[in-house]
C-alpha positions in Angstrom: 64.5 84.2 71.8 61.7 82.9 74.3 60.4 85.7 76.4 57.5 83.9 78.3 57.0 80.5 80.2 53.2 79.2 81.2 53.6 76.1 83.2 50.4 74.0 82.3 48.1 72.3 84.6 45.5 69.7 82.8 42.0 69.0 84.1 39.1 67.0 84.0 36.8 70.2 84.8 37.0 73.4 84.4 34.8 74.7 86.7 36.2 72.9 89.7 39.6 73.6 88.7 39.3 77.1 88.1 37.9 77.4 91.8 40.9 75.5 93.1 43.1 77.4 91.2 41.6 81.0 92.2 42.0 80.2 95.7 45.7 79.6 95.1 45.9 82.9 93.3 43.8 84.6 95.4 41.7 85.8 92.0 40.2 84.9 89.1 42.1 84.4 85.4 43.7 86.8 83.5 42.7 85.5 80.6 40.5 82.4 79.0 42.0 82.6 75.2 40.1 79.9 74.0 37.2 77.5 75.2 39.0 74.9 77.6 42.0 77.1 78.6 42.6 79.5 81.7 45.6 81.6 82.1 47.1 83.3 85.4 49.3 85.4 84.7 51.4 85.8 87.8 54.2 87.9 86.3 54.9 89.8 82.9 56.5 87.2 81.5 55.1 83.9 83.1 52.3 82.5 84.6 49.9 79.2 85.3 47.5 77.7 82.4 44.7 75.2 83.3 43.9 73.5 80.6 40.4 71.0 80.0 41.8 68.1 78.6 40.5 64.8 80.4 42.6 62.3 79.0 45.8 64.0 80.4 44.6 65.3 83.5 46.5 64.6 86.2 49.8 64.3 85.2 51.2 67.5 85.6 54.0 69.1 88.0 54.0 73.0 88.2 56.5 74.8 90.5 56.8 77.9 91.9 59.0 80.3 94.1 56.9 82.0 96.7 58.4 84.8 98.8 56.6 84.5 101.9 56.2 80.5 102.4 55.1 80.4 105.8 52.6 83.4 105.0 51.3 81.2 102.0 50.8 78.1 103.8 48.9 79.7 106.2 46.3 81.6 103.9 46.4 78.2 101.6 45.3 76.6 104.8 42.7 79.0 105.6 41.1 78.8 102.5 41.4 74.8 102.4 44.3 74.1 99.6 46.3 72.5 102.6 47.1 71.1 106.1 50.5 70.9 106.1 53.4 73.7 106.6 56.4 74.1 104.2 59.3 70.9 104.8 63.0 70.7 104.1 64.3 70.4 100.5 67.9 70.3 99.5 67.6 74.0 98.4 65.1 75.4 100.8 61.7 74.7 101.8 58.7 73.7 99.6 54.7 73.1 100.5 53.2 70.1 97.9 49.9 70.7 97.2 47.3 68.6 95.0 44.5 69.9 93.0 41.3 67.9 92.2 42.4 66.0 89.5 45.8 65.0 91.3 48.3 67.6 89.6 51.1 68.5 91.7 51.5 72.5 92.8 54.5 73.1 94.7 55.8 76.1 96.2 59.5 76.1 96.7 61.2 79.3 98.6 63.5 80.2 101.8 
């Protein structure tokens, strides 16, 4: 039985990723397991990794379901992430954002 999901995010460096990524959070990792690796743990049973590995970096799609899009967009725009508001989907609204190495972030919700 699988009783956690960590969506993965690969990067060229760590450093500058993990500032990215702790202004999306609004905080720093939970957890750094291991040299290369950062962990958000945005739930009990999920969360965000970063993960230093250059040669994939990039290439990577994480999605989540924010409950407050409009609230998000305007705090990720605050603090840089974005200048764009939430557009139509099929099933709701999302806002695509891009971290430094080009992986896709999008928040998806109502």
């Amino acid at each position: 039985m699988i009783t956690q999901v960590l969506a993965q995010a690969t990067v060229t460096d760590l450093d500058r990723a993990r500032n990215w990524y702790d202004r999306l959070f609004e905080r720093s990792p939970d957890a750094n397991p291991m040299p290369g690796l950062l962990e958000y743990h945005l739930g009990e049973s999920f969360g965000v990794q970063v993960w230093l590995e250059p040669d994939r970096a990039g290439h990577s799609s994480v999605v989540l379901t924010e409950t407050d899009l409009d609230g998000a967009a305007a705090r990720l725009r605050e603090v840089g992430l974005t200048d764009s508001d939430a557009g139509p989907i099929s099933s709701g609204r999302a806002l695509m954002l891009t971290d430094p190495d080009g992986n896709r972030v999008v928040l998806v919700g109502a």
